[in-house]
C-alpha positions in Angstrom: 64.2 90.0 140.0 65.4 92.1 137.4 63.4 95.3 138.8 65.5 94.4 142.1 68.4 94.9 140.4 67.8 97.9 138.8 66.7 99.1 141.9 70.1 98.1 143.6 72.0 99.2 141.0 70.7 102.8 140.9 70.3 103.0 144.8 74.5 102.3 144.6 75.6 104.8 141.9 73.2 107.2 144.2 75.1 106.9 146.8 78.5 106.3 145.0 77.7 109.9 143.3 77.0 111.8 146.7 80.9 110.5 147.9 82.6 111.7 144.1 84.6 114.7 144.0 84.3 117.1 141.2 86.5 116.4 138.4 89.0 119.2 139.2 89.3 118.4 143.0 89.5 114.5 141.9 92.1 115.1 139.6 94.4 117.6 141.5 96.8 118.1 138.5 97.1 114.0 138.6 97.1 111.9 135.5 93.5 111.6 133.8 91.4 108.4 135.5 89.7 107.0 132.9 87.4 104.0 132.5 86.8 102.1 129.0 83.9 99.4 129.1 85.9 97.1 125.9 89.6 96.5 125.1 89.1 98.0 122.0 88.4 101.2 123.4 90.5 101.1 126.4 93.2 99.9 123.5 92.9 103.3 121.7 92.5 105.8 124.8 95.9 104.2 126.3 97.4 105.0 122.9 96.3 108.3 122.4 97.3 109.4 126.6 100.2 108.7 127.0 101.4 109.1 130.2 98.8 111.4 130.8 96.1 108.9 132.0 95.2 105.6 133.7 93.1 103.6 131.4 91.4 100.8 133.2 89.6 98.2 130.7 86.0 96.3 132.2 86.1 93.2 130.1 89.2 91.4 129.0 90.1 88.4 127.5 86.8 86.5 125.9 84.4 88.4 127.6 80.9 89.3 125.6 80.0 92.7 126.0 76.5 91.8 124.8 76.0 89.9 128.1 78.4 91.8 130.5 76.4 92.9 133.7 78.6 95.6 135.7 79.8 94.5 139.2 79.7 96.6 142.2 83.0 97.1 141.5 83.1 98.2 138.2 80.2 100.6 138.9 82.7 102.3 141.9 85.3 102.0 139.3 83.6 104.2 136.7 81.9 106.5 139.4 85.8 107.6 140.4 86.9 108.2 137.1 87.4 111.2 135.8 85.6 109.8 132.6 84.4 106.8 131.2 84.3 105.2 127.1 81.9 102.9 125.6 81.8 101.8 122.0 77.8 102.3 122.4 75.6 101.4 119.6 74.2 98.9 121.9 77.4 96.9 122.3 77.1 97.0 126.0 73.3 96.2 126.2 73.2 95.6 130.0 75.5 98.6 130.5 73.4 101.2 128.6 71.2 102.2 131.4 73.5 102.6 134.1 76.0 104.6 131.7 72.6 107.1 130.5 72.3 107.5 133.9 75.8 108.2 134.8 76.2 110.7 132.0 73.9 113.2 133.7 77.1 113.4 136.9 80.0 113.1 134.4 81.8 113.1 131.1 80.5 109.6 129.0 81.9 109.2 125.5 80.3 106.6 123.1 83.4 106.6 120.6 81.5 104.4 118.2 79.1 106.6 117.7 81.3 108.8 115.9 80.8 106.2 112.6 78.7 108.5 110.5 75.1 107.1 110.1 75.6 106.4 106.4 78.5 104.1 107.2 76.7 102.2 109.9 74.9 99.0 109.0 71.5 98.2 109.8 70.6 95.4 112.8 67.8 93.0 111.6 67.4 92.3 115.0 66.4 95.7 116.3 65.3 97.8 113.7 65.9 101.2 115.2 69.3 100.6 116.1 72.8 99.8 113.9 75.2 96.9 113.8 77.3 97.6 116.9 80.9 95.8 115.9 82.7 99.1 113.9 85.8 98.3 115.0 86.0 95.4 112.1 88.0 97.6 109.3 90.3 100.0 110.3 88.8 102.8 107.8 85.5 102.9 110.2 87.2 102.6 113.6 89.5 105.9 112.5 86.2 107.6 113.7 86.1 106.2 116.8 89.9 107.0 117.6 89.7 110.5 116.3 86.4 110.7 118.6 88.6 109.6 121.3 91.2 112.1 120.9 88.5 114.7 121.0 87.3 113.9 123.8 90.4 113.7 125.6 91.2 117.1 124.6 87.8 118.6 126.0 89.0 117.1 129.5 92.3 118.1 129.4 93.0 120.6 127.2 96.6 121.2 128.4 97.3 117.7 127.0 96.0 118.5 123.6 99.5 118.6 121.8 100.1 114.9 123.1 96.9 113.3 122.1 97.4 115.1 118.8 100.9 113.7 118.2 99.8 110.3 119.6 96.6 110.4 117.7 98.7 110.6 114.9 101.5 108.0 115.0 98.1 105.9 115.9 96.3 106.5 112.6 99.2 105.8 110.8 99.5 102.3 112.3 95.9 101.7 111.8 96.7 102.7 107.9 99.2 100.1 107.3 96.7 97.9 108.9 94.0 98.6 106.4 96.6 98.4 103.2 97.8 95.1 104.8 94.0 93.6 105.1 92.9 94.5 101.1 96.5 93.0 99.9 96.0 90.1 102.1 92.1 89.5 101.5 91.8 90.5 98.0 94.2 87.1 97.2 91.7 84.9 98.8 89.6 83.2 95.3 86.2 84.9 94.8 84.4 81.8 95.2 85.8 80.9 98.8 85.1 84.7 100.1 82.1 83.1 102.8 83.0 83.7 106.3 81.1 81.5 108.7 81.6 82.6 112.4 79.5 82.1 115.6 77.5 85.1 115.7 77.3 88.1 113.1 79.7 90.4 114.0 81.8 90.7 111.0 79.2 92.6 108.7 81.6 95.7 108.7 84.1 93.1 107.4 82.7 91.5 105.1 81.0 94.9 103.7 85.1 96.6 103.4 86.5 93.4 101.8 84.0 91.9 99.5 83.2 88.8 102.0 80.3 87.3 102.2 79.2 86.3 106.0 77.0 84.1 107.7 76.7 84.2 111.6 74.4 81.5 113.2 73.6 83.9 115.7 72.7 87.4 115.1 74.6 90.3 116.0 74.1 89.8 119.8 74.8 86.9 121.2 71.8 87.2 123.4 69.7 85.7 120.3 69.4 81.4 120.1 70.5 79.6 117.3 67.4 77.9 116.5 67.7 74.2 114.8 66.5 75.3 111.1 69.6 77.7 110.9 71.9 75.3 112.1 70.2 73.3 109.1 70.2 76.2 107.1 74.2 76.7 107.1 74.8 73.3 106.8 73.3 73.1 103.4 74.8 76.0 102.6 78.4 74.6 103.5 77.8 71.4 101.5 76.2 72.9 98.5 78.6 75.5 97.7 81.3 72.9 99.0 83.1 74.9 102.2 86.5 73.8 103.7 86.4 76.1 106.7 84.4 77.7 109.5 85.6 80.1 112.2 85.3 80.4 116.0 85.0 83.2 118.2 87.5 83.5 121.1 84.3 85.1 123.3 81.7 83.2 122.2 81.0 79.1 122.6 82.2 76.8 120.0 79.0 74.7 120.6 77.5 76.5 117.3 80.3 75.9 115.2 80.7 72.5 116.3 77.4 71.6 115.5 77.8 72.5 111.9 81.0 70.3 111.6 78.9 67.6 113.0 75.8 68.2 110.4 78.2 68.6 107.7 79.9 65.4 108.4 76.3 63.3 108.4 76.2 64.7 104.6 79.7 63.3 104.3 81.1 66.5 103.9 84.1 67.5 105.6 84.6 71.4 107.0 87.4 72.0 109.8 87.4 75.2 111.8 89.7 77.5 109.7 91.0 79.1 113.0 90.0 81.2 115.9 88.6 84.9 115.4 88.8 88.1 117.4 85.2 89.4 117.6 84.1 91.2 120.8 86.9 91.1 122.8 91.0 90.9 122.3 93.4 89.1 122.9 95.1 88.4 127.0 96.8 92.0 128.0 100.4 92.1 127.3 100.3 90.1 124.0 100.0 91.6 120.6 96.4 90.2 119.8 96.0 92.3 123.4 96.2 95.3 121.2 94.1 96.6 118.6 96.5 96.2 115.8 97.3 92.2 116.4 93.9 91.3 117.0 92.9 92.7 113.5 95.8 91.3 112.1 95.3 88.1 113.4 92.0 87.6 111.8 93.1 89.0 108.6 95.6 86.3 108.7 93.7 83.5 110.0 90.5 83.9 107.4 93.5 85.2 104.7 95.1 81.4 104.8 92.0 79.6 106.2 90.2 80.4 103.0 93.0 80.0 100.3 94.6 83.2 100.4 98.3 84.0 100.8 99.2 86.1 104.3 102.2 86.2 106.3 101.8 83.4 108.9 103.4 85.7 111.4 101.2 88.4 110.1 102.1 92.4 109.1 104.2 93.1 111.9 105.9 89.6 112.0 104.4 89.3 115.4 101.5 86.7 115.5 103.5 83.5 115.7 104.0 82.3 119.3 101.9 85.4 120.7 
């Protein structure tokens, strides 16, 4: 079944291809048409352009880009645009073929790539490839924003002052960010630095602010939380006497719940500290639908969860009621 769809899959970008005009007939001194498969990306490319692009955005709201199959529509989507962004570094697993493939016919950016290789961190679960979730600290997903301006300058170099000037004003908000986060973290008590979450996405996180974390699933959400690391993180949470887990707003609570509940037959009592941005923003329109409020959110959330002091409304005063 799954050779059937491969086979489909191909046999429509093949023919999607032979209908797709070349970029400078497509374009015809129009805006750029671009296609980003994750917020975060599509969050950064709409900042940078301007008005100088259309950035359409695959997954939204609580979708898992480890999972994420591309639609018919999505592939015509991406075979129309002028180019398309992925974070890459396996974020988009069932994507990665189809996008290889695509990148022979047109411009294909991984900006998450652009993290230097001594910056990335390893993946236990695949040993020649890295932790895919970058965009966890600000100070790593700089790369992927300047990689972004890059390329947006290679397609349109007329438009190069723009995404320079944009590019800028960006990085500055993304450096307040990052001063915000080490104030905010670095309050939270040594001792209650353990960050418990649904699957083990916040390894850049926990590496930039001195956190330890624990995910009961790996770093794709494609791997089963067996029964002895449920058990595992449950002793964990009563031994070293934890107050709060976290869940994801794109993965199932099922996980998390089950620690509560394992806890709880150890009389001990742990409450879910609050709900984490991991692999996909917040609803478009919103401020966690940006890149900014979704970081700031979880700074916020594990900041007070765990006995730090944050804002409740957050750095920009925005969170409450968004």
């Amino acid at each position: 079944m799954i050779l059937r769809r491969t086979l489909a899959l191909t046999a429509i970008l093949a023919a999607s291809l032979a209908f797709a005009l070349p970029v400078s007939a497509a374009r015809a001194a129009e805006k750029l048409n671009i296609v980003a498969t994750v917020s975060m990306v599509g969050d950064a490319l709409t900042a940078i352009s301007g008005d100088r692009a259309e950035v359409t955005t695959l997954m939204g709201e609580g979708v898992d880009p480890h999972l994420y199959r591309q639609t018919q529509s999505d592939i015509a989507a991406m075979v129309r645009a002028d180019a398309v962004f992925w974070n890459g570094l396996y974020l988009e697993a069932q994507l990665e073929e189809f996008l290889e493939k695509l990148a022979a016919r047109k411009p294909v950016y991984a900006i998450g790539e652009a993290v230097p290789v001594d910056q990335r961190l390893s993946n236990a679960d695949y040993s020649d490839r890295y932790d895919p979730h970058v965009w966890m600290t600000p100070d790593l997903w700089r790369y992927a924003v300047e990689a972004a301006r890059d390329a947006l300058v290679e397609l349109d170099p007329e438009g190069a002052q723009v995404y320079t000037e944009n590019t800028k004003a960006y990085l500055a908000d993304l450096d307040r960010l990052a001063a915000f986060a080490r104030q905010s973290l670095a309050s939270v008590p040594q001792e209650k630095r353990v960050l418990i979450t649904a699957h083990d996405a916040f390894g850049y996180f926990g590496q930039g602010y001195d956190f330890e974390v624990v995910g009961i699933q790996g770093l794709s959400t494609e791997s089963e939380a067996g029964l002895q690391r449920v058990d595992e993180i449950v002793n964990m949470i009563v031994d070293r006497d934890i107050g709060a887990i976290f869940v994801e707003t794109s993965v199932s609570e099922r996980n998390v719940r089950a620690l509560i509940e394992g806890a709880a037959a150890r009389g001990h009592k742990v409450v879910v500290g609050g709900q984490l941005f991991s692999d996909a923003m917040g609803s478009a329109g919103t401020y966690t639908g940006t890149y900014i409020g979704m970081i700031d959110s979880n700074v916020t959330v594990i900041t007070n969860a765990l006995g730090g002091n944050a804002p409740a409304a957050g750095l920009n005063g925005k969170l409450a009621g968004s």
